[in-house]
VOGU-3710 file (C-alpha; in Angstrom, 3 decimals, decimal comma):
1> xxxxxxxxxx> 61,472/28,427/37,226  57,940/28,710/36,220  56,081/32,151/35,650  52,669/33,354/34,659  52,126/36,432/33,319  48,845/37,892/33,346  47,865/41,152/31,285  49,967/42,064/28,137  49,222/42,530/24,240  48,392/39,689/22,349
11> xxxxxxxxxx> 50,875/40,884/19,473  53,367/40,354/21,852  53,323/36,986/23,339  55,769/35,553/21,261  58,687/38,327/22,544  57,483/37,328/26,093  58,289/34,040/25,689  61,177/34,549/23,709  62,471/36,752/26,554  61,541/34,724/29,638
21> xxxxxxxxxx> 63,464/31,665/27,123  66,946/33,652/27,471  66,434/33,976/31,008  65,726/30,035/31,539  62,092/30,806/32,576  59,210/28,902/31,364  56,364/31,363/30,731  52,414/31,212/30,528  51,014/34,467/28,926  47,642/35,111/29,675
31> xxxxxxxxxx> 46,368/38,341/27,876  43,156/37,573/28,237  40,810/35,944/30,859  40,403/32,052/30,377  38,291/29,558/31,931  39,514/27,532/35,311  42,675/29,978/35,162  43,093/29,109/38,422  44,023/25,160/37,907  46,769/27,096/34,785
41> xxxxxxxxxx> 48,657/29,438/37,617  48,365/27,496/40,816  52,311/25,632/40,427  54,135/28,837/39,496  56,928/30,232/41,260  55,677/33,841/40,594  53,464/35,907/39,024  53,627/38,827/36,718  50,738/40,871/36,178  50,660/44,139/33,511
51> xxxxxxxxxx> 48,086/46,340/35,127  47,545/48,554/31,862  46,192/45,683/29,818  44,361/43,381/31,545  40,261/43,603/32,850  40,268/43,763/36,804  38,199/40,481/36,970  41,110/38,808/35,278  43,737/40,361/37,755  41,521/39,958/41,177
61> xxxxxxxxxx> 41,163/36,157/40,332  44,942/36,136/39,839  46,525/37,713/42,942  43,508/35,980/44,766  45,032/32,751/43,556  48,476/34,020/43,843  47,720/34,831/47,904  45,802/31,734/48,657  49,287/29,512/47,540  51,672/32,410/48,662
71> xxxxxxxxxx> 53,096/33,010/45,092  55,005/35,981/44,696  52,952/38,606/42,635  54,802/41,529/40,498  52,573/44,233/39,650  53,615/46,770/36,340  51,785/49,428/34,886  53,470/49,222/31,414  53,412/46,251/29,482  56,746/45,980/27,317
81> xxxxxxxxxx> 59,271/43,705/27,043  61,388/45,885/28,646  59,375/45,947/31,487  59,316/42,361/31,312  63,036/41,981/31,437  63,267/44,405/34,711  60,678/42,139/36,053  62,534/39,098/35,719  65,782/40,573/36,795  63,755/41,579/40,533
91> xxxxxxxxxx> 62,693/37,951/40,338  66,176/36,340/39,910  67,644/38,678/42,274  65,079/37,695/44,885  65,433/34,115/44,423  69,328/34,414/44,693  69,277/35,987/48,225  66,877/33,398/49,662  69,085/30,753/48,308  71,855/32,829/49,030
101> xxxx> 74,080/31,711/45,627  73,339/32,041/42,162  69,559/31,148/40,721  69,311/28,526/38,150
//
């Protein structure tokens, strides 16, 4: 599974990834807005975005992307691993009961 995550602090993009890594996700951490985002988040499965830190430019061209190829879009107000973690759990969870077994 392949997720974006859009918002977040910079200091923190290694524990993202680290986190999303024991969770068998493969995660691209945008913190900051970057040109033709749209061509880096278009094959996801989902997307995460951290409303706290991120400019609204940044998060409007994400969720516009995200509705145009129906990608499921997670919105947080904190930004922490933590919150990460939770956020990956709903994720798993919902990808187990459309499958309807275990996610891999």
């Amino acid at each position: 599974m392949c997720i974006a995550l859009i918002g977040g602090m910079d200091r923190l993009e290694r524990n993202y990834m680290k986190e999303a890594e024991s969770f068998g996700v493969k995660l691209k951490v945008f913190t900051k807005s970057k040109k033709e985002i749209a061509s880096k988040v278009k094959n996801v499965d989902a997307l995460i975005v951290f409303t706290n830190k991120v400019s609204h430019k940044l998060k409007n061209e994400a969720v516009s992307i995200a509705k145009e190829r129906n990608i499921t879009v997670l919105m947080c107000h904190s930004c922490g691993i933590s919150t990460l973690r939770d956020c990956l759990i709903c994720l798993k969870k919902n990808i187990e009961s459309i499958k309807g077994g275990k996610a891999k």
